[in-house]
C-alpha positions in Angstrom: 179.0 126.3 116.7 180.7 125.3 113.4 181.9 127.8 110.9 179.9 126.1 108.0 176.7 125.6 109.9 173.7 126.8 108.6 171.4 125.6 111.0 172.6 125.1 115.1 170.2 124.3 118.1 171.3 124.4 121.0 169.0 122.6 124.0 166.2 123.0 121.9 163.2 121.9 124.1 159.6 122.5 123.1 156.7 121.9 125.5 152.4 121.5 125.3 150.7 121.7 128.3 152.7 118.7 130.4 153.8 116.6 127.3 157.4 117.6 126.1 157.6 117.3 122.0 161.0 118.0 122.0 163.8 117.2 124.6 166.9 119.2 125.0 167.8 118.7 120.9 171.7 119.8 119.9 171.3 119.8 116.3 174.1 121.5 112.9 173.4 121.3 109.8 176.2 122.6 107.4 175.5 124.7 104.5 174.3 123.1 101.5 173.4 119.6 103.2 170.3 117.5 102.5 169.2 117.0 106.0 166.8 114.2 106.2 164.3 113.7 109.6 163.4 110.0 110.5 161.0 108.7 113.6 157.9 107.5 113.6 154.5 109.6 114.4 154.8 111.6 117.4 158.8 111.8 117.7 159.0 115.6 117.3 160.0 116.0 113.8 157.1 118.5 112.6 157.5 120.1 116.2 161.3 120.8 114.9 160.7 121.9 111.4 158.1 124.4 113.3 160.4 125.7 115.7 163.5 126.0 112.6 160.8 128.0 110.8 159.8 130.4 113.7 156.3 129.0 113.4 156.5 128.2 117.1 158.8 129.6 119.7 160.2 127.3 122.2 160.4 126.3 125.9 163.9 126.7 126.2 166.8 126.5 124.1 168.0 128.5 120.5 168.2 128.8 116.9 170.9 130.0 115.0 170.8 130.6 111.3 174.3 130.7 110.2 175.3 131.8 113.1 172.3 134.8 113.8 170.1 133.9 116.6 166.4 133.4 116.0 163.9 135.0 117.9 160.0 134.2 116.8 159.1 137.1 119.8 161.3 139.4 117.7 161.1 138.7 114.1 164.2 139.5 112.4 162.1 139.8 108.7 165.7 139.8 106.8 166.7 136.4 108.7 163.0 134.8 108.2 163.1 135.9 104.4 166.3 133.2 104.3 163.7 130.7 105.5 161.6 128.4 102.9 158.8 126.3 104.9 156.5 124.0 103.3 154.2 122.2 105.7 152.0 119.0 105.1 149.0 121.0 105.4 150.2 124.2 103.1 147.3 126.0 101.7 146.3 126.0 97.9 144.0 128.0 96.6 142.4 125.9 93.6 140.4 129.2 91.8 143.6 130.3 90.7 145.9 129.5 88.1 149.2 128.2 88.8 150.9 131.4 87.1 148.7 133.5 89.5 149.2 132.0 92.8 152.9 132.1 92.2 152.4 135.6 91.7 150.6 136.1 94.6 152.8 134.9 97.2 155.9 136.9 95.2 153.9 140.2 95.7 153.7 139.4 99.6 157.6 138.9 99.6 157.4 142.5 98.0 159.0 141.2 94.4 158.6 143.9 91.8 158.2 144.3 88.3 160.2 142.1 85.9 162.3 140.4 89.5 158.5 139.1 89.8 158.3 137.4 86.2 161.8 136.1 86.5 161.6 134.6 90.0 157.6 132.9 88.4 159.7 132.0 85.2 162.8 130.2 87.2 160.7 128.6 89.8 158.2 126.9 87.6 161.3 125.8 85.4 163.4 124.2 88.9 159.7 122.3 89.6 159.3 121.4 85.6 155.6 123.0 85.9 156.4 125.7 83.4 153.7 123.8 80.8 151.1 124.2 83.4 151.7 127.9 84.0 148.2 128.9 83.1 146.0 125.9 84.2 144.0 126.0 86.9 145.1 124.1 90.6 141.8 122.5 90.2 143.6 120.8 87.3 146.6 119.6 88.6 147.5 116.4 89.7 148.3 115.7 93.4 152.7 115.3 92.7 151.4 118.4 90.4 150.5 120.3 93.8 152.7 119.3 95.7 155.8 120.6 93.2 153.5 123.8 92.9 153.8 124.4 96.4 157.6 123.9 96.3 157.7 126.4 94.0 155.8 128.6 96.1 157.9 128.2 98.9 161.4 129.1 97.1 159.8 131.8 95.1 161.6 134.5 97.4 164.7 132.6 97.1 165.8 131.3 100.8 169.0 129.8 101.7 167.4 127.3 103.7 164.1 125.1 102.9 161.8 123.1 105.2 160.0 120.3 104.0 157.3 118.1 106.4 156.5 115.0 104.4 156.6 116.6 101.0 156.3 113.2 99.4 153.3 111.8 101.4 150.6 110.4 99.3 152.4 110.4 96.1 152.7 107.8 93.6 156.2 106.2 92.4 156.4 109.0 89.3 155.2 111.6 91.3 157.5 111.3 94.3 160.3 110.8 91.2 159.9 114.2 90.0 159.5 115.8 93.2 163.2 114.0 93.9 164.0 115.8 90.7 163.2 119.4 92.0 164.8 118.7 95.2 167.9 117.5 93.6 167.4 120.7 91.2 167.3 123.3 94.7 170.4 121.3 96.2 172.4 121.9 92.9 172.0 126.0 94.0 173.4 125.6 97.1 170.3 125.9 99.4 170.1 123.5 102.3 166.9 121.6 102.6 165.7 119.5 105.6 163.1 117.2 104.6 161.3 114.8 107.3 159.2 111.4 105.5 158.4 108.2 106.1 159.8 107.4 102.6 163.0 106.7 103.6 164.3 105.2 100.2 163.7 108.9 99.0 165.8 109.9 102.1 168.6 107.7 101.5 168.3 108.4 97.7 168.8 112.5 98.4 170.4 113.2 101.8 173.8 113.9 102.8 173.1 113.5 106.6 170.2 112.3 108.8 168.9 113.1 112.3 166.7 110.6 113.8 164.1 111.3 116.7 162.9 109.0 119.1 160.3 110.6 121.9 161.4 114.1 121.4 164.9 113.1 122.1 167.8 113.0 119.0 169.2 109.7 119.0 171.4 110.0 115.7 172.5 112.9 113.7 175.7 112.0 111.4 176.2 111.9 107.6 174.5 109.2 105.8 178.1 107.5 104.9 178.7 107.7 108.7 175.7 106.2 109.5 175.9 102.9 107.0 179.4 102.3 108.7 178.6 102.6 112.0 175.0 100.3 111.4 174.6 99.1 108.1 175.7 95.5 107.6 177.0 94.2 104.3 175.0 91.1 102.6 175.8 88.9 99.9 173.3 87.1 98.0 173.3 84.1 96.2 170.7 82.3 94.4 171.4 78.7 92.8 169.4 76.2 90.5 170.8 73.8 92.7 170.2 72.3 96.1 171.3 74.8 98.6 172.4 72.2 101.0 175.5 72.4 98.6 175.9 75.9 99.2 176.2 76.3 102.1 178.4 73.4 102.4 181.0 75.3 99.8 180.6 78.4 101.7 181.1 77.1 105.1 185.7 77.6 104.9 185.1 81.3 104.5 185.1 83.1 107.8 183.8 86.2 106.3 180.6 84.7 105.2 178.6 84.5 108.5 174.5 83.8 109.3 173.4 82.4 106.5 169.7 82.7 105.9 168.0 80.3 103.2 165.0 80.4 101.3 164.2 77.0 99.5 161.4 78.7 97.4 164.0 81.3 95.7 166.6 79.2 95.5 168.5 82.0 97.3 171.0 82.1 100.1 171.3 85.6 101.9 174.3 85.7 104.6 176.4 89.1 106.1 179.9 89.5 104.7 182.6 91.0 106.3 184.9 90.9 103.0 185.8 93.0 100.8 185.5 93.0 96.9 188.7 90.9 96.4 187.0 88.7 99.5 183.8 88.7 97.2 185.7 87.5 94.3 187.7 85.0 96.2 184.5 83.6 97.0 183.1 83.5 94.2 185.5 82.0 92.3 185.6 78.7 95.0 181.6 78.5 94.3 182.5 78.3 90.8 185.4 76.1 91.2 182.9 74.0 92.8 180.1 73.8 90.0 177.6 75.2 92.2 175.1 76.5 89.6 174.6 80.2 90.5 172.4 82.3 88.3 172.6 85.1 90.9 176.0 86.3 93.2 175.6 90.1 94.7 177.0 92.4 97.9 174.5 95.1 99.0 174.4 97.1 102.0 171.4 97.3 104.6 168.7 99.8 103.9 168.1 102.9 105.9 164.9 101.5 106.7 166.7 98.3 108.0 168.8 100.4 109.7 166.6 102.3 111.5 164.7 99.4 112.9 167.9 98.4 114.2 168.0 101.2 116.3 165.0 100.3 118.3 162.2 102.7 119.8 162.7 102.5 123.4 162.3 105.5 125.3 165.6 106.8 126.5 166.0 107.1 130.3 
């Protein structure tokens, strides 16, 4: 178990009835990481966040919070108050206002007196909700809510926050601001582990990603490790000529391989195994050339392409 880990599973198996959610998952997360979760439906990631949280206990394997075992059979209320959880389905109670719902759940983490106001005061400030302190939830917007809830969740200040598909449902602004207050939490060290089908938000915010597949872990690495080991570099090219020419002038350059053109664009996408100076060479000998580019650009494969490159086959 790594010094600077602030989350380790070991064997971490969860089982309903006969169907197994969660198979034998090693998992370390280091302190202070953006942890993104990736599968589709049914791969175990809420099952996870559940079992991190010590809403569930499981089958077999253990949880260790920087380095302290987790036992949901013996609560250890000093290690759970370290944990932050916000589910998909977290309550709101919409007769209240947003000031006294806050205060609510800081009373049942047993802040007192002017510790209360402050932690009410900084939270709403971290979620940029402190104009809305004395509206009612009834009021607020959905990205509104779902930034409420945020704050709800850190209002006892964790190290660690859980997050199941914060961002679902959200418009483009929304699910910008909520980015904002996540980025806001990271900047005070606290590591968050976020699960979403969003993953432009993911690849936008986390440092590392663990991706499930049937229960079973398939990747867990850094982000930068990840785009080396299965991204693919692309360069794009988009002419107000005929791109018969094109690819003719781009056929000497071994780098430039699988070219893939769209005669409606006017656009040439093909994977480059150059680097900049590569890049430039190239484009220079297009230009050399006179073929009429409006458009010349590198750019990396997507998480999302990337995960669909990893397939979903059930592991043997």
């Amino acid at each position: 178990m790594g010094t600077t880990a602030a989350i380790c599973t070991q064997a971490l198996t969860k089982r309903f009835d006969r169907a197994l959610a969660l198979r034998s998952v090693d998992l370390e997360i280091e302190t202070g990481a953006v942890y993104g979760l990736i599968g589709p439906n049914g791969a175990g990631k809420t099952t996870l966040l559940r079992l991190l949280a010590m809403a569930e206990s499981p089958t077999v394997g253990e949880i260790y919070l920087k380095g302290e075992k987790l036992d949901s059979r013996h609560p250890n209320p000093r290690l759970q108050r370290q944990i932050g959880y916000l589910p998909d389905d977290f309550p709101l109670y919409e007769d209240l206002t947003v000031w006294d719902y806050l205060d609510y759940f800081a009373r049942l983490y047993h802040l007192q007196g002017q510790a209360r106001i402050n932690s009410i005061h900084d939270v709403l400030e971290l979620v940029n909700l402190t104009h809305k302190r004395h509206s009612l939830i009834t009021q607020l917007s959905r990205g509104m809510k779902q930034r409420l809830g945020l704050a709800r969740t850190v209002i006892h200040t964790p190290t660690v926050l859980l997050l199941d598909e914060p961002v679902s449902g959200l418009d483009p602004i929304a699910r910008q601001d909520f980015r904002q207050a996540i980025r806001n939490l990271q900047g005070l060290g606290i590591t968050i582990v976020i699960s979403s089908h969003v993953l432009s938000d993911l690849a936008e915010l986390c440092t590392a990603v663990g991706i499930l597949e049937f229960g079973y872990l398939v990747e867990n690495t850094s982000l930068a490790s990840l785009y080396a080991k299965l991204g693919q570099q692309k360069l794009v090219m988009r002419t107000r000529g005929d791109l018969a020419d094109l690819a003719a002038a781009l056929d000497p350059f071994e780098t430039i391989t699988d070219l893939q053109p769209d005669p409606v664009s006017g656009q040439i996408q093909a994977r480059f195994s150059g680097d900049a100076d590569q890049a430039a060479e190239v484009l220079r000998a297009l230009v050399q050339d006179r073929i009429p580019l409006y458009d010349f650009h590198c750019s990396q494969d997507s998480l999302e392409e990337i995960f669909f490159k990893i397939g979903h086959t059930q592991p043997t």
